[in-house]
Every structure is written in C-alpha cells, then in structure tokens.
C-alpha positions as CSV (number, residue, x, y, z in Angstrom):
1,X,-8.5,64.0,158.8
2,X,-4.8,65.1,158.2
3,X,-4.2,68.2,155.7
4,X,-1.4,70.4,154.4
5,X,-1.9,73.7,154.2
6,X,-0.9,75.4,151.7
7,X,-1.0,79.1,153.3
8,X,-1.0,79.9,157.4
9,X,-3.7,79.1,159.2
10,X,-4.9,80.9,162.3
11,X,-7.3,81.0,164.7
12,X,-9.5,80.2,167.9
13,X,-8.5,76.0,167.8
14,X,-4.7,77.0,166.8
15,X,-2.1,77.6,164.3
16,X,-0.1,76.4,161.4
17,X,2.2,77.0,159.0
18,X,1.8,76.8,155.3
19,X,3.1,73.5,154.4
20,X,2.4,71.9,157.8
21,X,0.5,68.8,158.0
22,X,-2.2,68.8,160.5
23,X,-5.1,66.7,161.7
24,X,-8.3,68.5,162.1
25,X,-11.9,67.5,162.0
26,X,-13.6,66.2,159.0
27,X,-15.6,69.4,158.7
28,X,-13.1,71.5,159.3
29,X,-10.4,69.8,157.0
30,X,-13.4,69.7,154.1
31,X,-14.0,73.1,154.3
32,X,-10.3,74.1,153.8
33,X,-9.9,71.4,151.1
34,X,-12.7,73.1,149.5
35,X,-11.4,77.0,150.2
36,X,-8.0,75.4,148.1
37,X,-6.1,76.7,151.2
38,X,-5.2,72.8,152.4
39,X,-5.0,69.3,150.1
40,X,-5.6,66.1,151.8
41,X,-2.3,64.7,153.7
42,X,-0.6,61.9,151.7
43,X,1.3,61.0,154.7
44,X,0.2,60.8,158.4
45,X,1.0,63.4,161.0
46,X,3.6,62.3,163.4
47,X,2.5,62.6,166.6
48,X,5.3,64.1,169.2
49,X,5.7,63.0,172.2
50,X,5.4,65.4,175.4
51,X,8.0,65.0,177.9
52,X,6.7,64.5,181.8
53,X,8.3,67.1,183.5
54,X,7.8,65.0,186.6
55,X,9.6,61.5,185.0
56,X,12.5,63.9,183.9
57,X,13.2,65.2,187.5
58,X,13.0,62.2,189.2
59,X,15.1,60.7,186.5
60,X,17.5,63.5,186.2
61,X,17.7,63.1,190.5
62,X,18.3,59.2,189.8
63,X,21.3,59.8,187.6
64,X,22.3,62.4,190.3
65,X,22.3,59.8,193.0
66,X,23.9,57.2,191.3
67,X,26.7,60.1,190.1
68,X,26.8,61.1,194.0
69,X,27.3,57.2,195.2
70,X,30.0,56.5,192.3
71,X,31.7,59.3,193.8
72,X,31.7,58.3,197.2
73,X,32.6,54.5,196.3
74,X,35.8,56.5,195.0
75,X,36.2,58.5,197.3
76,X,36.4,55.4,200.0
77,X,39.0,53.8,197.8
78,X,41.2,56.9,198.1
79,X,40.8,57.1,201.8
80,X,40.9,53.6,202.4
81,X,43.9,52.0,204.7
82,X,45.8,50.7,201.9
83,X,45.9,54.3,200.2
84,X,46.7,56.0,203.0
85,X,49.4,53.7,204.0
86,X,50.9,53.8,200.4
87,X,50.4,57.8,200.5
88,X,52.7,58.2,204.0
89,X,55.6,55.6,202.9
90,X,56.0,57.8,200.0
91,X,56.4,60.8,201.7
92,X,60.3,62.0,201.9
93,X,61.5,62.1,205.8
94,X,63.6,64.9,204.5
95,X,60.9,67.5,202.9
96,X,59.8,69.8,205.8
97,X,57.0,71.0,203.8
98,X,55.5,67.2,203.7
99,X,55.4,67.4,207.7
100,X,53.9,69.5,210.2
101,X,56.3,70.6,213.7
102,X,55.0,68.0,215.9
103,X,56.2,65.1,213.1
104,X,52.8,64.3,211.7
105,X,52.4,64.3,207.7
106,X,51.0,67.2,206.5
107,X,47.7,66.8,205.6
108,X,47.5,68.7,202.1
109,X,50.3,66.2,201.0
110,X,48.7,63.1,201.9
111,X,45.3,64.4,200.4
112,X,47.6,65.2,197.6
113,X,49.0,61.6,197.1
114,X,45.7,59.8,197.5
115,X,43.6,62.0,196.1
116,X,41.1,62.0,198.3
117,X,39.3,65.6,198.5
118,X,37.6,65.0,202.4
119,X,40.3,62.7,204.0
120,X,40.7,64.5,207.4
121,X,43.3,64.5,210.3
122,X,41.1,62.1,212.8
123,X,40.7,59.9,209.9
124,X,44.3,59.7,209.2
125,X,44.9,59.0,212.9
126,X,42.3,56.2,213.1
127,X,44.1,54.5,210.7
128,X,47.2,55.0,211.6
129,X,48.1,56.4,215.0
130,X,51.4,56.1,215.8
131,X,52.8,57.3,212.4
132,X,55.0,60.1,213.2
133,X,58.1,61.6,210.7
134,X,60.9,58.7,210.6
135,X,64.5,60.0,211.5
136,X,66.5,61.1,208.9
137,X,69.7,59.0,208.5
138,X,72.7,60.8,207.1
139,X,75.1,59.4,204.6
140,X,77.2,57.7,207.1
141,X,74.4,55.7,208.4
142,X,74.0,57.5,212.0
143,X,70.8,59.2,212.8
144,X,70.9,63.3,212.1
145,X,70.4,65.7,214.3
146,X,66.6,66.9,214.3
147,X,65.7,70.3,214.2
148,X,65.9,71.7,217.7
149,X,63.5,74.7,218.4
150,X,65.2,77.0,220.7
151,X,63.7,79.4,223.0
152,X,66.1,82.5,221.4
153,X,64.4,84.4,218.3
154,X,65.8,84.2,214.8
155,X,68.4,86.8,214.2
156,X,67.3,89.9,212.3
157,X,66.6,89.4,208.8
158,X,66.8,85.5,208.8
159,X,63.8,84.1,207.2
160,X,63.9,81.1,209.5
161,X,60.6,79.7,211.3
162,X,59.9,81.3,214.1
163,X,58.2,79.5,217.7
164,X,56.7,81.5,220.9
165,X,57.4,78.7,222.7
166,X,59.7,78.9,225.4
C-alpha cells in the first residue's frame, strides 16, 4: 500500500521524509494510517529507475570508441596524399623557416597546414619522395643563388646560422 507521511519516519526497513510517498506493507501502512502519522497515497509512487553501472561503462567505452575512430577517420583525411600535396605547394620557396638545411619542408609547417597532429617525416616521404625546396627565381626570371654554407665561422656578433661542417 502507498502512504504519505505526514512526519519522518525511521527505522530498521528505512527512511522517509514527512511528505514522502512510500509503499510499505499493508500492516505496516495500517498501523501508521491508524497512529495519524501517514494518510493513504492518492497517487502512486514512482518507481526510479537504478542505473547499471555495468551498461553505463560499456556504453560510456562505446561512445569512446566511436569518438576515437571519428578521430582517426579525420585524422587520415589530413594526412592523406591529397592534403599533403596541397600543404607543400603552399609552402613559400622563399621562407627559410618553412624548410629544413637539406631542402625538405619543415615538418611543423606541413603539420601546420594540414592539420594533422601525428603526420611524421617517413610518412611525408612515402608520399612524396622526391619533394625537395624548389629554387627560388629572382625578379629577372634567372635562378638565385642558394645559400652556400661555407666552412669559415660567422663573424663575431653576427647572428647568422652557424654549421660544423667543413
């Protein structure tokens, strides 16, 4: 039988507060009925439902793994050939930061323009091996010089690269 109580009730089979409705035993409910400390329930209790600690988790992991596989799916879009082929014919010959000494793209820039987080160098050179920094052409149309490393250090005070290379 479902009662509301009408002051807290306490004891060995549980609690509740005054103006709760509960469901308790015929006897039981009776005798509180009777004490005036409950009236008979006018509406039925609404039973809660527990949560399954177990469904939640493996739920919770399948929302993790279907996160973790959108991500990759993403990911392979960003390191995919077209990407990375759009990424290096927008680097600028010019920008010495955007390559490394031997000619290759720098890697943070590339990551940079295709946004990939994991793209690494052997992947870059799967894709494409024989990339390498394009010659600069001057105004004039004739190639310019390249950069030549010499063998003699920077003089004092220049903030120049330096190479141990002989």
């Amino acid at each position: 039988m479902d009662v509301t109580m009408h002051t807290i009730k306490a004891g060995p089979d549980g609690c509740a507060d005054a103006g709760a409705t509960i469901s308790l035993s015929d006897a039981e409910a009776k005798r509180l009925i009777k004490g005036k400390f409950a009236v008979e329930a006018t509406r039925p209790v609404r039973e809660t439902a527990m949560i399954d600690p177990a469904g939640q988790e493996r739920a919770e992991r399948e929302q993790a793994k279907a996160r973790a596989e959108a991500e990759a799916a993403k990911e392979a879009v960003r390191k995919s050939a077209a990407s990375v082929g759009q990424a290096l014919e927008s680097i600028d010959p010019t920008d010495d930061e955007d390559w490394t000494a031997a000619g290759k793209p720098a890697m943070d820039r590339v990551k940079e323009l295709t946004g990939s987080t994991t793209l690494t160098r052997a992947e870059l050179e799967a894709l494409y091996p024989d990339f390498a920094r394009p010659v600069a052409v001057s105004a004039t149309g004739a190639p310019a010089e390249a950069a030549k490393a010499t063998s003699e250090p920077a003089p004092a005070g220049s903030s120049a690269a330096r190479s141990n290379r002989p």
